[in-house]
C-alpha positions in Angstrom: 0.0 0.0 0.0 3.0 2.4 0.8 4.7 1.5 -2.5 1.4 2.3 -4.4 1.1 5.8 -2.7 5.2 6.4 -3.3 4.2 5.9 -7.2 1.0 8.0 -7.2 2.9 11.1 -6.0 5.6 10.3 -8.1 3.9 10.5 -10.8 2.2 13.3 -9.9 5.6 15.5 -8.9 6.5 14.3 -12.7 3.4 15.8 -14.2 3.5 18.8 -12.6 7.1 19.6 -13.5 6.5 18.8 -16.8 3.6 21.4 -16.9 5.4 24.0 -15.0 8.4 23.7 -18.3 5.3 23.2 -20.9 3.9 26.6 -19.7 4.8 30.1 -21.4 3.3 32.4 -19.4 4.7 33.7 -16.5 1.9 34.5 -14.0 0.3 30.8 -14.6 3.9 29.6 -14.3 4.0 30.5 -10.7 0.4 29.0 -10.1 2.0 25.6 -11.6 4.6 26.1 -9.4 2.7 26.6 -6.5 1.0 22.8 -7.6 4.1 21.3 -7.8 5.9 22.9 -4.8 2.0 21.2 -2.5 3.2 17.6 -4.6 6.4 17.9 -3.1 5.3 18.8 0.2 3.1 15.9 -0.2 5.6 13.7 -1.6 7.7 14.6 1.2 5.3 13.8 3.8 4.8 10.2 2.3 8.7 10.2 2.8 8.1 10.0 6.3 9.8 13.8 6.4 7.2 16.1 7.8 9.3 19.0 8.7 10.9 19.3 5.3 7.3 18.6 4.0 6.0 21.6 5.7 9.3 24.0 4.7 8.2 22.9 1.2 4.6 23.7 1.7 5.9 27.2 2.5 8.4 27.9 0.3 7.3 26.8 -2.8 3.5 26.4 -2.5 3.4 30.3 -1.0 6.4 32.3 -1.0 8.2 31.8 -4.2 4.8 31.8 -6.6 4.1 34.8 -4.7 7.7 36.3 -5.3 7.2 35.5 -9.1 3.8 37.2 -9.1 5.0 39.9 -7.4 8.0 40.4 -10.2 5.8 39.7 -12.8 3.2 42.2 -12.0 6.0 45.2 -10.9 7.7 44.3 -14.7 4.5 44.7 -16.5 4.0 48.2 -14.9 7.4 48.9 -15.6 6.7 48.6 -19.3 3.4 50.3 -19.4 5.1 53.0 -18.0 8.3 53.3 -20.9 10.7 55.1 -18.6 11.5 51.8 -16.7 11.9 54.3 -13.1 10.1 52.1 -10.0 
């Protein structure tokens, strides 16, 4: 039974990094991202490794899609704007 949930999130980390490379736009980059980085958490709580399950579930289900957002949206204001100044 442990084998077959091992697999199952496996496969599912797989998928989701493959759709995080197969996607060209930024801001639904970081939502894939934020899919991926909650498979790893779970992957890593099947791993019987809670605490770096829970570092991932912050990290890179929250924090770094947010960063990315955050960049995205400040670079797209940048260029509306054509002088490039914050």
């Amino acid at each position: 039974m442990a084998d077959a949930v091992i697999v199952v999130a496996l496969l599912l980390v797989a998928g989701a990094a493959t759709a995080a490379v197969a996607v060209r736009a930024p801001a639904r980059q970081a939502l894939v991202l934020s899919v991926l980085g909650t498979v790893l958490a779970v992957l890593f709580t099947v791993l019987q490794a809670p605490d770096v399950g829970l570092s991932q579930l912050a990290v890179g289900s929250a924090l770094t899609p947010l960063l990315i957002m955050l960049s995205v949206r400040r670079v797209r204001r940048c260029g509306r704007s054509g002088d490039g100044a914050p």
